[in-house]
C-alpha positions in Angstrom: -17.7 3.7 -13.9 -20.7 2.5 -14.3 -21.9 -1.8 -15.3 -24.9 -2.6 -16.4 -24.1 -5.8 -15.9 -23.5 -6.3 -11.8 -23.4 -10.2 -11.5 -21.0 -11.5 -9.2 -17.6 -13.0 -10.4 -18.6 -16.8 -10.8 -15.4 -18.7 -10.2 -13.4 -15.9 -7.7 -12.6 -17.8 -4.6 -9.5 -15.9 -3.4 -8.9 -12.3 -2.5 -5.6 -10.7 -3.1 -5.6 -7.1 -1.3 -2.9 -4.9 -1.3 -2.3 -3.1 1.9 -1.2 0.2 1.7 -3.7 3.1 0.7 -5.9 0.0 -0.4 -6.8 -1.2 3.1 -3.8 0.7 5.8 -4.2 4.5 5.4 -1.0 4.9 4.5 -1.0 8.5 3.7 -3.3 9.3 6.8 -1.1 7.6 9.2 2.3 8.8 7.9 1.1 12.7 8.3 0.0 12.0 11.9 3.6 10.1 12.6 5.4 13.0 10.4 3.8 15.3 12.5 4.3 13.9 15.9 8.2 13.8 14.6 8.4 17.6 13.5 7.2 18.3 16.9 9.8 16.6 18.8 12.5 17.6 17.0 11.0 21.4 16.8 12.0 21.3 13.0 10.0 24.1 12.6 12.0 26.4 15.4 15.2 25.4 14.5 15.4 25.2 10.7 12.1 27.7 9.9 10.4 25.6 7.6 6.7 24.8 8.0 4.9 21.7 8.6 2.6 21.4 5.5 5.9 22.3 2.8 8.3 19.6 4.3 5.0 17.0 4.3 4.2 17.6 0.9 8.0 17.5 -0.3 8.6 14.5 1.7 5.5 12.7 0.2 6.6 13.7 -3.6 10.4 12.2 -2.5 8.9 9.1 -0.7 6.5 8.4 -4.0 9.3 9.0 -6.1 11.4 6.6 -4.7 9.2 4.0 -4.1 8.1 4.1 -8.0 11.9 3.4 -8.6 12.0 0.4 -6.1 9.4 -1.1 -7.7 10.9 -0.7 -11.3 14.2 -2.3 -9.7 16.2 0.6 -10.0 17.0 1.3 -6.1 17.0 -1.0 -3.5 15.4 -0.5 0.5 18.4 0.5 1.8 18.6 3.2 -0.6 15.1 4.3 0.0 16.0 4.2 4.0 18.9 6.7 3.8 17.2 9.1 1.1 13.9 9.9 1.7 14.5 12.4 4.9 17.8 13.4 3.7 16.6 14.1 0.9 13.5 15.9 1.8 15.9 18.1 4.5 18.4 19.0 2.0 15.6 20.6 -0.2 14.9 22.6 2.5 19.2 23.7 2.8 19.5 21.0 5.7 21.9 19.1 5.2 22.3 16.7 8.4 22.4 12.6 7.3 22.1 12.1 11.0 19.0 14.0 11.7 17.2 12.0 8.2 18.4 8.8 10.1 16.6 9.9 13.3 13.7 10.4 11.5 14.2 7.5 9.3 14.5 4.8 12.1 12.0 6.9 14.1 9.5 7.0 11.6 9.5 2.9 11.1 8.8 2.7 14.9 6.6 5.4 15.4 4.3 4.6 12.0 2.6 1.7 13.5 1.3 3.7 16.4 -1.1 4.8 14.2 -3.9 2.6 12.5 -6.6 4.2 10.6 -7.8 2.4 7.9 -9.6 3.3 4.1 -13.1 4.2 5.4 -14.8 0.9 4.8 -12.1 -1.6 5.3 -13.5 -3.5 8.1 -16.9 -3.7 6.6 -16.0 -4.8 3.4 -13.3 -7.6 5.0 -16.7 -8.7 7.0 -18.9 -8.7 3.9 -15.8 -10.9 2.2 -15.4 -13.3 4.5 -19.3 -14.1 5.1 -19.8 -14.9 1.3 -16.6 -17.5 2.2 -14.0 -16.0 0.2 -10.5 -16.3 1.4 -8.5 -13.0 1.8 -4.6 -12.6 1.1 -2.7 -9.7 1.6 0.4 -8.7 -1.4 2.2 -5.8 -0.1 5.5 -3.9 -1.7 6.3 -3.0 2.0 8.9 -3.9 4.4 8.3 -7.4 6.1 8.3 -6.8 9.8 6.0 -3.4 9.3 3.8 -5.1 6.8 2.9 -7.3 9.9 3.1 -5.0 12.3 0.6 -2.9 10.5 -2.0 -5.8 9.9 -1.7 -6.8 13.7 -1.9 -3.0 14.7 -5.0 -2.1 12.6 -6.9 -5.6 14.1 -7.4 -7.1 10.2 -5.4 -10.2 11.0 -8.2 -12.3 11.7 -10.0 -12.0 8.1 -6.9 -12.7 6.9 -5.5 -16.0 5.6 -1.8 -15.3 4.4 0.5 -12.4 4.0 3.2 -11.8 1.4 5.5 -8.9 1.8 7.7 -8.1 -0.8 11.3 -8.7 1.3 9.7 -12.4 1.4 11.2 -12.7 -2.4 13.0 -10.1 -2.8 10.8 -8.3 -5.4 8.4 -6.0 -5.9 5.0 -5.9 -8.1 4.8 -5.5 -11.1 7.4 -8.9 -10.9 5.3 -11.9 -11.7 7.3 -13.7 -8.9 5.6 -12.1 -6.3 2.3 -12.8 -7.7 3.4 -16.8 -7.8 4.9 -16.5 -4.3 1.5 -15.3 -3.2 -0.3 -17.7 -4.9 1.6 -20.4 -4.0 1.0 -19.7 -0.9 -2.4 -19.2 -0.9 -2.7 -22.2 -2.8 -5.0 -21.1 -5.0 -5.0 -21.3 -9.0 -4.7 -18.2 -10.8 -8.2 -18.6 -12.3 -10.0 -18.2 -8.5 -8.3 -15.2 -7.8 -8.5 -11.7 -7.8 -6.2 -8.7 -6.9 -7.8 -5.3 -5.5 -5.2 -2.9 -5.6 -4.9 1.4 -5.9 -1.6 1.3 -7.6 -1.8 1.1 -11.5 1.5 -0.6 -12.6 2.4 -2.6 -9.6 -1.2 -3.7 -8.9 -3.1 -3.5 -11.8 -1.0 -4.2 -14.7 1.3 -6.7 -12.5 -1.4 -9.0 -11.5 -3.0 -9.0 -15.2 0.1 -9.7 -16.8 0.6 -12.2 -14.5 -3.0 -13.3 -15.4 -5.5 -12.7 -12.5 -8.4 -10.9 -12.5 -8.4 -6.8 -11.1 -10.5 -4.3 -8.8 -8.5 -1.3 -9.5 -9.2 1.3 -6.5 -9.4 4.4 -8.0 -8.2 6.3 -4.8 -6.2 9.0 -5.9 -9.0 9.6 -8.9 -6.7 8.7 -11.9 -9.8 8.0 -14.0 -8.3 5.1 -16.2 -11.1 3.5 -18.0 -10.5 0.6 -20.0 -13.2 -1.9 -21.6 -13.8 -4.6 -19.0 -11.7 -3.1 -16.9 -13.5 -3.2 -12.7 -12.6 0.7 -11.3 -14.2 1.7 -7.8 -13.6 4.7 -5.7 -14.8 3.2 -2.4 -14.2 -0.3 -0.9 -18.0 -0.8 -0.7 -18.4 -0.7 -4.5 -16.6 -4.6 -3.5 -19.9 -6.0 -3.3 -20.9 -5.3 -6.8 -18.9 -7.6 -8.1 -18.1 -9.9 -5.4 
C-alpha cells in the first residue's frame, strides 16, 4: 500500500493499540511456552506425537475459538476447558485433566515470556515524543492482559488499559470501544485504533466510528479506498 499523500493525521490525539500480535508477540511467546510445556510433560514420549503437529493443531483450535468468543458464541470458560482438550483429543488423547494442566499451566507460564512485534518499543517512543497518548484495547483475559504489559516493560508509554473481562465483551462490540474511550477521555474524533485483527479491530472500531491502522501482520492484503494498511509498526510514522 502505497499514499501519495503522507501528511500526518491532523486532529489524532489518542492512540488505541491492541495488544496481542499488534504489540505482545502472541504467537512467538505461546510456541516458546507450548514448548517448554511439551517438554515437561514428555508429550512427545508418552503419547508419540511431535512438537510442530500438536503446535500447529493447537493454534488452528485456539484461533477458532477465539473467533467464536468474539462473535459471542462461547464464553472464556469455554475456551479454558477446550482449547488443550481439544487439541489432545485430535491427537486420540483423551485426558481433560492433562488439557487442564496445560491449560492453567499455560496462563502462568505465558508471561515468562515477552518478546514483542519487532519495532514495538521504537514506535511507542516515536508516539509518545510527538505527545500522543497511548491506550491499550485488548480481547484478552484481564489479569494476563496486565501481566503482559508489565512483563514486556510497555507500561510506562501507556496511559490506560481496557481488557475485555472489564465489560464483559469483546470487539467488534461498540461497548468496548465506549468503555475505552470513556476512559481515555478522549472524543471519538481524536482517536485512532491500530489493530491486526480485521473484524474485531478494524471493522469494530470504524463502526464504532474512529479512525484505523490496520496491521497487515499475517499478510491478508485487504485493500480498501482510504483505508491505512502497514506490515511493520514503523510504517506508524507515516501517518502519525
Amino acid at each position: 500500500q502505497f499514499y501519495l499523500n503522507l501528511c500526518p493525521m491532523k486532529n489524532i490525539r489518542h492512540i488505541f493499540f491492541d495488544l496481542d500480535n499488534t504489540l505482545w508477540d502472541h504467537r512467538k511467546n505461546a510456541k516458546l511456552t507450548l514448548e517448554k510445556l511439551f517438554e515437561k510433560y514428555q508429550i512427545q514420549e508418552k503419547f508419540q506425537i511431535k512438537f510442530e503437529d500438536f503446535h500447529t493443531k493447537y493454534d488452528k483450535i485456539n484461533e477458532h475459538l477465539w473467533e467464536l468468543i468474539r462473535d459471542e458464541k462461547i464464553d472464556k470458560e469455554y475456551l479454558r476447558k477446550h482449547r488443550f482438550y481439544d487439541t489432545f483429543l485430535h491427537f486420540d488423547v483423551d485426558n481433560f485433566e492433562l488439557a487442564q494442566i496445560f491449560e492453567h499451566q499455560f496462563l502462568d507460564e505465558i508471561i515468562a515470556y515477552n518478546e514483542l512485534i519487532e519495532g514495538s518499543i521504537e514506535i511507542l517512543e516515536y508516539l509518545k515524543s510527538k505527545n500522543y497518548t497511548i491506550h491499550i484495547i485488548s480481547n484478552g483475559f484481564h489479569e494476563v492482559t496486565h501481566r503482559k504489559i508489565d512483563g514486556s516493560g510497555i507500561r510506562k508509554y501507556v496511559d490506560t488499559v481496557t481488557s475485555a473481562d472489564d465489560v464483559n465483551v469483546r470487539k467488534p462490540n461498540p461497548r468496548i470501544f465506549e468503555y475505552a474511550l470513556n476512559q481515555a477521555k478522549a472524543a471519538k474524533s481524536e482517536s485512532i485504533l491500530i489493530g491486526d485483527d480485521w473484524i474485531a479491530d478494524i471493522e469494530g472500531a470504524r463502526n464504532f466510528g474512529i479512525e484505523v491502522i490496520f496491521f497487515d501482520v499475517l499478510k491478508e492484503n485487504i485493500s480498501e479506498e482510504d483505508l491505512i494498511v502497514i506490515q511493520k509498526l514503523e510504517e506508524i510514522r507515516n501517518y502519525l
